[in-house]
C-alpha positions as CSV (number, residue, x, y, z in Angstrom):
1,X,-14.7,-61.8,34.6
2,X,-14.6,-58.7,32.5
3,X,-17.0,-56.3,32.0
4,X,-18.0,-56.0,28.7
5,X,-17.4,-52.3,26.7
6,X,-20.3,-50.6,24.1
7,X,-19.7,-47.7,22.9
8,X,-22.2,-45.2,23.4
9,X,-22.7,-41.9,20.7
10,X,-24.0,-40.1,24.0
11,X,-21.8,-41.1,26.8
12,X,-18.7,-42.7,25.0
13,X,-17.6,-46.4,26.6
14,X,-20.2,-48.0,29.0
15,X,-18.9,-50.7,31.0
16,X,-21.6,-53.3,30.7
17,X,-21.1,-56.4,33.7
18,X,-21.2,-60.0,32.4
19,X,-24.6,-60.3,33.9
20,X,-26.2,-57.6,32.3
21,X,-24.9,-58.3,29.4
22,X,-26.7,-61.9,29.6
23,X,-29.7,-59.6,30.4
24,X,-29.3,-57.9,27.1
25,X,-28.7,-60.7,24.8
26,X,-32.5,-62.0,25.6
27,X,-35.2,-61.2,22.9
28,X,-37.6,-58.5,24.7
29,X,-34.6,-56.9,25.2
30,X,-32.9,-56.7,22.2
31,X,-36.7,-56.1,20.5
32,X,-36.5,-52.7,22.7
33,X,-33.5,-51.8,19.2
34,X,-36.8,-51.7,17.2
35,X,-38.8,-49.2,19.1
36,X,-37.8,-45.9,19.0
37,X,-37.7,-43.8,21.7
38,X,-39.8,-40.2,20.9
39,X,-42.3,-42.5,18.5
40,X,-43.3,-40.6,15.4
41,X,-40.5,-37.7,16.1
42,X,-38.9,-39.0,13.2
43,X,-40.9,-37.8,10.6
44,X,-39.9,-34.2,11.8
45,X,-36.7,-34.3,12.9
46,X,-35.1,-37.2,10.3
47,X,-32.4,-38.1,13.4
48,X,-34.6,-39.2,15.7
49,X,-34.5,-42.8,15.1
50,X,-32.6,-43.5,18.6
51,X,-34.1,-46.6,20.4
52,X,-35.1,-47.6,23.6
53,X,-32.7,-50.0,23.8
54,X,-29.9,-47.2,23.4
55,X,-31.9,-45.5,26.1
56,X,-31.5,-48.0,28.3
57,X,-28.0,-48.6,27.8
58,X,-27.2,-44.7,28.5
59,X,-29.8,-44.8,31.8
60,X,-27.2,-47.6,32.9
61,X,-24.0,-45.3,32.0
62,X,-26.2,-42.6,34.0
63,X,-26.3,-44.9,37.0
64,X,-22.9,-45.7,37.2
65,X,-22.2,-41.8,37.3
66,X,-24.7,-41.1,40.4
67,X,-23.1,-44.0,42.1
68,X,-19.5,-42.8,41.4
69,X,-21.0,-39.5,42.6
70,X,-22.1,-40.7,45.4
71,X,-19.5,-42.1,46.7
72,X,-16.8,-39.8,46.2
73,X,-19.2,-37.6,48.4
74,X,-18.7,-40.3,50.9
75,X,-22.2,-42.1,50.3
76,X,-21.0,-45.7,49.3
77,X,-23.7,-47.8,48.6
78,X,-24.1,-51.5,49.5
79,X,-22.8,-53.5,46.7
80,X,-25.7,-55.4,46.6
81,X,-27.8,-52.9,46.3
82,X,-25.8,-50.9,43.7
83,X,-26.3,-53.8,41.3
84,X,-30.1,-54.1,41.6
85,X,-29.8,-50.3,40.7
86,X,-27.7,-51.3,37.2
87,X,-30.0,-53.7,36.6
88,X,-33.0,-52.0,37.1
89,X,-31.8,-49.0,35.1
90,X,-30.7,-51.3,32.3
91,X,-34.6,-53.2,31.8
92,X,-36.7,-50.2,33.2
93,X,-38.6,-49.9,29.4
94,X,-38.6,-53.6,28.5
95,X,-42.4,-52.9,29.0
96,X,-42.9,-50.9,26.2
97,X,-44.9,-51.1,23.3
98,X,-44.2,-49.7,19.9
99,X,-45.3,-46.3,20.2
100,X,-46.6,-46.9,23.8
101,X,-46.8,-43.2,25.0
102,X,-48.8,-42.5,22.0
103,X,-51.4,-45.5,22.9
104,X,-50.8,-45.2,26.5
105,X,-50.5,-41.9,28.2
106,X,-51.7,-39.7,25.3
107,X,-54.9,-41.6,24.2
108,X,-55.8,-43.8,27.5
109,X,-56.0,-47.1,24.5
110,X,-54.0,-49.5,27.0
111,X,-53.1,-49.4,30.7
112,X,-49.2,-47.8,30.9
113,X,-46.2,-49.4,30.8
114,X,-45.3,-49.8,34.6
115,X,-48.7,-52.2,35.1
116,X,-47.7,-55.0,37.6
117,X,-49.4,-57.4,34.2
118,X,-46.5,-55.6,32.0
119,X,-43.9,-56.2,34.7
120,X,-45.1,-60.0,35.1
121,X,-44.9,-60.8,30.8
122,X,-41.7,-59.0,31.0
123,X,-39.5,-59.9,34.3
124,X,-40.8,-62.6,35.4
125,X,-42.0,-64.6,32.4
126,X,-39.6,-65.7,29.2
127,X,-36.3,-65.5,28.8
128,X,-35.3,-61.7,30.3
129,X,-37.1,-63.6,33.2
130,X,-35.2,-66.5,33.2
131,X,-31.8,-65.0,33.4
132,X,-32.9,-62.2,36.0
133,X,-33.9,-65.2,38.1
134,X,-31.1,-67.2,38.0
135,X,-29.2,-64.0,38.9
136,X,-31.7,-63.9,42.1
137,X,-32.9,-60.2,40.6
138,X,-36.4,-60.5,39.4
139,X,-38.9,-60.3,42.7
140,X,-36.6,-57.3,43.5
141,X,-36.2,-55.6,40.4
142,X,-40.4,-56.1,39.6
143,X,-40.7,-54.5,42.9
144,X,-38.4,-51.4,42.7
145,X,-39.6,-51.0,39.5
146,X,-43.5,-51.1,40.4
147,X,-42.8,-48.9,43.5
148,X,-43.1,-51.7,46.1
149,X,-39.4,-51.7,46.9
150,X,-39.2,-50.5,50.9
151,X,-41.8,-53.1,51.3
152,X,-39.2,-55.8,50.6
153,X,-36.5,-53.5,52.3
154,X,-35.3,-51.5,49.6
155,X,-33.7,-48.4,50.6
156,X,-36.2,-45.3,48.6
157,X,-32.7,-44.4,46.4
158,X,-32.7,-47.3,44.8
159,X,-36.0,-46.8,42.8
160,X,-35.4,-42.7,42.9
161,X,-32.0,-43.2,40.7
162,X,-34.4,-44.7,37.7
163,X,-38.0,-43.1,38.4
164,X,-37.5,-39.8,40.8
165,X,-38.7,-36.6,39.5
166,X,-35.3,-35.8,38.4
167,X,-33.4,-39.3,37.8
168,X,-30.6,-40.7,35.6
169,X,-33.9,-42.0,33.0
170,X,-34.1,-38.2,32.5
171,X,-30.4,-37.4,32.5
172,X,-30.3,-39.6,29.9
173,X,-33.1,-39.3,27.6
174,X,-32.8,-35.3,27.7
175,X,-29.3,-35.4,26.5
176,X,-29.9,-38.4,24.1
177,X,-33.1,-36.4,22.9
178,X,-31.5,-33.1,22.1
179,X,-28.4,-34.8,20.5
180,X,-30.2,-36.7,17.6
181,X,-32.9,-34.0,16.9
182,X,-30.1,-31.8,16.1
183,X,-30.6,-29.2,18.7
184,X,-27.7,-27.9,20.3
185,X,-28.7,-27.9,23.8
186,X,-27.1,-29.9,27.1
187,X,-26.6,-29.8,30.5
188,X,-23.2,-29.6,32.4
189,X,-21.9,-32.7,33.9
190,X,-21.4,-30.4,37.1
191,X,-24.9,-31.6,38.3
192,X,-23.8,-35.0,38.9
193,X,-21.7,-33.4,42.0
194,X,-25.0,-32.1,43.8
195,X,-26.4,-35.2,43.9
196,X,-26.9,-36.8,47.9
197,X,-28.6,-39.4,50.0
198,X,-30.7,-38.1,53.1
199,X,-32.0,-40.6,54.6
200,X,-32.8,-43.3,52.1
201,X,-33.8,-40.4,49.7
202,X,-32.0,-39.5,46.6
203,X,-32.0,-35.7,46.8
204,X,-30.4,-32.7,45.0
205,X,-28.3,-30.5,47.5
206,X,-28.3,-27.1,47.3
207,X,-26.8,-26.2,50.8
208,X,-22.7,-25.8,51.9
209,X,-22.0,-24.3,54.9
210,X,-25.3,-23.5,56.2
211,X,-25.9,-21.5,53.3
212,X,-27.8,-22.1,49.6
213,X,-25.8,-22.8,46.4
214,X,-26.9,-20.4,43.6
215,X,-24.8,-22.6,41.6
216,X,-26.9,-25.7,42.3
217,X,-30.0,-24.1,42.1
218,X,-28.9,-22.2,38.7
219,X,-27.6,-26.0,37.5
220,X,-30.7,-27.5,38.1
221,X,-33.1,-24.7,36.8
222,X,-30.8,-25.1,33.8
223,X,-31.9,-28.7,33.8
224,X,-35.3,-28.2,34.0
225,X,-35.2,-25.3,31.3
226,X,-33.9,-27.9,29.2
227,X,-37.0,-30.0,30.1
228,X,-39.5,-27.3,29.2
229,X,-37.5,-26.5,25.5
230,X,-37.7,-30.4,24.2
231,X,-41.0,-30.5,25.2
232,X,-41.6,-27.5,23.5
233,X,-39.9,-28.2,20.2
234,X,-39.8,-31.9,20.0
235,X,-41.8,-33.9,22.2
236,X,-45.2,-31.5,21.5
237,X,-44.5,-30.5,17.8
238,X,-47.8,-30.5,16.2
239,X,-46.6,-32.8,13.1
240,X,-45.2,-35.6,15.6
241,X,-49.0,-35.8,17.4
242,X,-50.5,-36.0,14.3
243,X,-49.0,-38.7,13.5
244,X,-49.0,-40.4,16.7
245,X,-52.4,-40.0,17.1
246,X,-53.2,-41.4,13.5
247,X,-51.0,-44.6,15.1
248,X,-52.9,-44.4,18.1
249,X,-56.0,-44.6,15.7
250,X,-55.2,-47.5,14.0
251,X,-54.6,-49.7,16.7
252,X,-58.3,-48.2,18.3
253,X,-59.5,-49.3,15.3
254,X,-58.2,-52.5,16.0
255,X,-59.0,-53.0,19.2
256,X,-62.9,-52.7,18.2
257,X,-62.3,-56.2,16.3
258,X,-60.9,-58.2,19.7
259,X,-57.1,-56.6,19.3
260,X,-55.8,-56.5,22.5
261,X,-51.9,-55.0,23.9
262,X,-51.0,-58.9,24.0
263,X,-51.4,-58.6,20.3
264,X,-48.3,-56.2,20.4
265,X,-45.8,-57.5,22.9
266,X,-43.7,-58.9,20.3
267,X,-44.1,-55.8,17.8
268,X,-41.4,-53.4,16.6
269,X,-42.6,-50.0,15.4
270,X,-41.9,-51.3,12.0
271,X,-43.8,-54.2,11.9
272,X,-46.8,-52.7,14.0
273,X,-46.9,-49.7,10.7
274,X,-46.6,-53.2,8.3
275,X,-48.5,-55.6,9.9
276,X,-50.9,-54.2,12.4
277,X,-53.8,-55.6,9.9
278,X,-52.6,-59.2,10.4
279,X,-53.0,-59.2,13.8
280,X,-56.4,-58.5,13.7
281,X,-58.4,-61.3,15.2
282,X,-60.5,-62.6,12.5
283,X,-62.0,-61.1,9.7
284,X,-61.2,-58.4,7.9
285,X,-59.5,-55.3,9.2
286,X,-61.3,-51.9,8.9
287,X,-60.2,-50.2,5.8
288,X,-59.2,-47.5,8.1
289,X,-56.3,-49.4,9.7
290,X,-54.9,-49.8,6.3
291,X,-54.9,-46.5,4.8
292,X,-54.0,-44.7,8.6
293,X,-50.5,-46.4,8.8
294,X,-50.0,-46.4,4.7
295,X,-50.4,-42.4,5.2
296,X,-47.7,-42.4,7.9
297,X,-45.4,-44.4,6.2
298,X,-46.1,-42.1,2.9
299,X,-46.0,-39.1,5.6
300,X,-49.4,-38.2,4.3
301,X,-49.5,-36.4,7.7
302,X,-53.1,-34.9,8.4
303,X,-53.4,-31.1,9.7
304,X,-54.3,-29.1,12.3
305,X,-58.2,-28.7,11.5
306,X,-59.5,-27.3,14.7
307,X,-56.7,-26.0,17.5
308,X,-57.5,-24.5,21.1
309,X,-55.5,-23.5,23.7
310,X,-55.1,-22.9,27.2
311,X,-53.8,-19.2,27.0
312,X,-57.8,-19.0,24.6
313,X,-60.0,-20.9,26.4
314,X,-59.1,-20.5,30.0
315,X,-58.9,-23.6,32.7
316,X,-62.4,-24.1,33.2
317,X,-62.9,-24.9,29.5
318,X,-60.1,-26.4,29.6
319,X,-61.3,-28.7,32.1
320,X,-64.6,-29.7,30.6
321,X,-62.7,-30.2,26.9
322,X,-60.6,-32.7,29.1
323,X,-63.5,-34.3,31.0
324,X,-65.8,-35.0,27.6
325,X,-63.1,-35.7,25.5
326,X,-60.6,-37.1,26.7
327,X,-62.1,-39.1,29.8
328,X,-65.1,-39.8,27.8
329,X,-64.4,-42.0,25.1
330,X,-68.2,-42.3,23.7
331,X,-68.4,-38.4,23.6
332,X,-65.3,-38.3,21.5
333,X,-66.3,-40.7,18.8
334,X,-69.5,-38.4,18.4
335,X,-68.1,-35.8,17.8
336,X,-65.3,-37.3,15.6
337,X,-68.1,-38.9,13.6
338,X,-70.2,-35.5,13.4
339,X,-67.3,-33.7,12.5
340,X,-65.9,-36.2,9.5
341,X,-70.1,-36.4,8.1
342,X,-69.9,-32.5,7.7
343,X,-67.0,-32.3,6.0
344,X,-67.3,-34.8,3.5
345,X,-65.3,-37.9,4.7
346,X,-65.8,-41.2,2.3
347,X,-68.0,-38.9,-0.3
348,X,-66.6,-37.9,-3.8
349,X,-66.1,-40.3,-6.7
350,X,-62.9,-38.6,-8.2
351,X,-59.7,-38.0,-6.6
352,X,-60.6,-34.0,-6.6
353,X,-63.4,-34.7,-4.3
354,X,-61.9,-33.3,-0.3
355,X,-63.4,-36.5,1.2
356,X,-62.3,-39.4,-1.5
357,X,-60.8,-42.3,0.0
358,X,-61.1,-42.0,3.3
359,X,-62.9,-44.2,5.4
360,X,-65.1,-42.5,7.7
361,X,-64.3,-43.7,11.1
362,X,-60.6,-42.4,9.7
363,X,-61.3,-39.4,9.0
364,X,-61.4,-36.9,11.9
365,X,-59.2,-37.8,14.9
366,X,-59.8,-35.7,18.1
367,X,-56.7,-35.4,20.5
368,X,-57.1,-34.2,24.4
369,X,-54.0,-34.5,26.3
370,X,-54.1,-33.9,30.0
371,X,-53.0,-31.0,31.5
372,X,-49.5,-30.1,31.4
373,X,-47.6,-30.4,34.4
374,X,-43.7,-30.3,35.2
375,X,-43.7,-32.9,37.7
376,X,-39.8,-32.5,37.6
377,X,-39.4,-29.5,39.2
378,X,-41.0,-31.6,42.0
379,X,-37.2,-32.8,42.7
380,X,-36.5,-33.1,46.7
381,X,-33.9,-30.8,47.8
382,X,-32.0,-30.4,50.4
383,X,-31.6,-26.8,51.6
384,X,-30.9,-25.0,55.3
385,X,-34.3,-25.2,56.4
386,X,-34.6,-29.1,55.5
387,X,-35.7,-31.6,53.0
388,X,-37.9,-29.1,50.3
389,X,-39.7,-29.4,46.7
390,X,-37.6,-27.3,44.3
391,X,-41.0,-26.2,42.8
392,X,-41.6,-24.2,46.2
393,X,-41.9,-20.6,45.5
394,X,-39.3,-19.8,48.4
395,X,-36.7,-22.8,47.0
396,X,-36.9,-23.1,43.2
397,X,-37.7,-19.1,42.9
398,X,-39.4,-17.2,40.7
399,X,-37.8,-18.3,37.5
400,X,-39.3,-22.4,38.2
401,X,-43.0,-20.6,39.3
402,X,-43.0,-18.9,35.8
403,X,-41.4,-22.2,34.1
404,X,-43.3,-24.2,35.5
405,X,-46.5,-21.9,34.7
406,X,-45.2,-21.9,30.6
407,X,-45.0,-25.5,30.9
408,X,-48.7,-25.4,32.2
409,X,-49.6,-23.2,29.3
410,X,-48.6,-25.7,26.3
411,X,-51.3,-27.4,26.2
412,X,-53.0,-28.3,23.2
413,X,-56.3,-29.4,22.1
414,X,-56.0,-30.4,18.5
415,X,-58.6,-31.9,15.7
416,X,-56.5,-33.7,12.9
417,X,-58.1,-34.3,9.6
418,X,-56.6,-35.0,5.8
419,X,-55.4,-31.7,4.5
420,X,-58.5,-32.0,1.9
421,X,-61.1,-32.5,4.9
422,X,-59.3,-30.1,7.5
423,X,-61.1,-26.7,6.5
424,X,-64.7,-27.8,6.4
425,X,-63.8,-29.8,9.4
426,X,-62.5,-26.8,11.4
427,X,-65.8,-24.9,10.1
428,X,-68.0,-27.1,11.8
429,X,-65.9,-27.7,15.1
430,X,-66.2,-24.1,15.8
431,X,-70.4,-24.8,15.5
432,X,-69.7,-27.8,18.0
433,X,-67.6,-26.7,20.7
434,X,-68.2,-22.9,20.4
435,X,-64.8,-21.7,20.6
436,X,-63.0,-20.1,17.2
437,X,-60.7,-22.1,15.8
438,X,-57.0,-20.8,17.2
439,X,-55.1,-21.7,14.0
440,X,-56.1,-19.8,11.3
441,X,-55.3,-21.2,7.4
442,X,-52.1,-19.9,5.5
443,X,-52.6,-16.7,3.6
């Protein structure tokens, strides 16, 4: 039978097999069009609205070029084993939440994603679970995806093509990324020709004749420069925490009244800003809930009220602000409720007052990301002297040290508050944590 043809904005035609298109007719699937894929980015670049299911889609068009590449370097894969790499590209974010980097990885509300309890309610369970085991895919692609694949077998490539260090889920989402923000960056389609097997190991080869290929090495540190800009300019813009993290508030909120990520598995990032009170279980919501995700929707953004980082304060500091803060859940809601008493949160009768209308436990949000790390320059290489790590001084060179080192130095460690509250709030964080405040008011 025919494959089936969707035209993709990024990659043009993507031929889409009859069984994966079964795949994507089933609900958590096609639920994936209502989450989109850099969360809040939208409210500061207006373009981002791109999905995760059009994420998908292009990590399966990404696929289908390794493979081709692949082969016309004379690595041919087992047929069998390039369709459980399709098919794994194509539902490798079924598990995602609305806004679930935001809840997961940045604030530590829920496990991640790739939990073998996600892959379960996902693969194995309901109707993408039905179809993926009729097709005889579901124990293999749960495991591939979970990292349990050479225990069934599974060649390494197979789960290296979707989740390596640099993979077509990367190839994908850093083209599709740049494309709807509006920024005008890409890499070459070149790359796909350095792409190997050694071993059962997808690896980037930067050898011919004996020798190193300071076109590979310059494609790929092109890649990885790419990386370092998005995260830069899109994926750490101040505005698109803020929001995120008043999200990410909202469903904490929640979770104090019995919410739990079950709650949310059948959620859209639209109806999670609209209905996130209704799934409270019984009772009424906090009044915070309701006026955090009515001020993102209004994009009644709060500011930067307190800002540190690690070029000001050093690693060590670094490290405790991560250890009480961010590890620490307790220690954070002190000081989050310290910080929104002295500056005036829930006080004021008029609408002049800095602290009117805003629920306490709303007020002051304090976000500690972990330390920054390009775990993509971690890519295996092949070079003369063997199988490397492109982030190896002698292999990547002195341009990845220093990227990589940049990418180290982005971290943030931000206190949001209303733009009423944020002064007196960045006041008295300098009392509590000791450090002046890094981002000084407009003139």
């Amino acid at each position: 039978m025919a494959d089936v043809i969707i035209r993709d904005p990024v990659h043009g035609d993507v031929a889409v097999s009859v069984e994966e298109a079964a795949v994507l007719d089933t609900w958590p699937m096609q639920r994936l069009r209502g989450i989109k894929q850099v969360g809040t980015a939208y409210l500061v670049y207006p373009g981002c609205t791109h999905t995760r299911f059009d994420h998908c889609l292009g990590t399966l068009a990404v696929v289908q070029r390794l493979l081709a590449a692949l082969a016309s370097r004379g690595y041919t894969p087992d047929a069998g084993l390039a369709r459980l790499a399709r098919m794994t590209a194509l539902v490798h974010d079924i598990t995602h939440l609305p806004f679930g980097h935001t809840f997961e990885d940045e604030t530590r509300i829920f496990p991640r994603h790739d939990t073998p309890a996600r892959f379960t309610r996902f693969l194995r369970e309901g109707p993408t679970g039905d179809v993926l085991r009729r097709l005889g895919l579901d124990e293999d692609v749960c495991a591939v995806l979970s990292g349990d694949g050479r225990a069934r077998g599974i060649p390494a490539w197979v789960g290296e093509v979707v989740a390596g260090a640099v993979d077509a889920d990367l190839l994908d989402y850093v083209r599709r990324d740049a494309y709807y923000a509006g920024l005008r960056q890409a890499y070459d389609d070149r790359i796909f020709a350095y792409f190997g097997l050694t071993g059962d190991r997808l690896t980037f080869n930067l050898t011919r004749h004996g020798m190193v290929r300071p076109d590979a090495r310059s494609e790929l540190s092109h890649l990885l420069r790419l990386r370092y800009f998005l995260t830069e300019r899109l994926y750490q813009h101040h505005a698109k925490i803020a929001a995120g993290a008043m999200v990410a508030r909202a469903v904490e909120l929640a979770t104090r009244q019995g919410l739990t990520e079950e709650h949310l598995y059948d959620l859209t990032d639209e109806t999670l800003l609209y209905s996130l009170p209704d799934r409270v279980p019984g009772g009424s919501p906090h009044p915070g809930i309701s006026f955090l995700l009515g001020a993102v929707r209004e994009r009644r953004l709060y500011k930067r009220a307190y800002v540190l980082s690690l070029d000001g304060i050093g690693p060590a500091a670094q490290q405790d602000l991560i250890t009480r803060f961010r590890y620490q859940p307790a220690a954070r809601r002190a000081l989050e409720e310290e910080l929104a008493r002295v500056g005036g949160a829930g006080s004021g009768t008029d609408t002049g007052s800095r602290g009117a209308g805003v629920p306490a436990e709303a007020a002051v949000i304090v976000y500690c990301p972990e330390a920054t790390a390009m775990k993509e320059a971690a890519v295996p290489v092949l070079t003369p002297s063997g199988l490397r790590h492109f982030n190896e001084p002698d292999v990547g060179g002195r341009e990845i040290t220093c990227l990589d080192e940049m990418y180290r130095h982005l971290w943030r460690f931000y206190i949001f508050a209303p733009a009423g509250l944020a002064p007196a709030v960045g006041r008295a964080a300098e009392e509590a944590l000791g450090f002046p405040n890094e981002h000084l008011p407009a003139p």
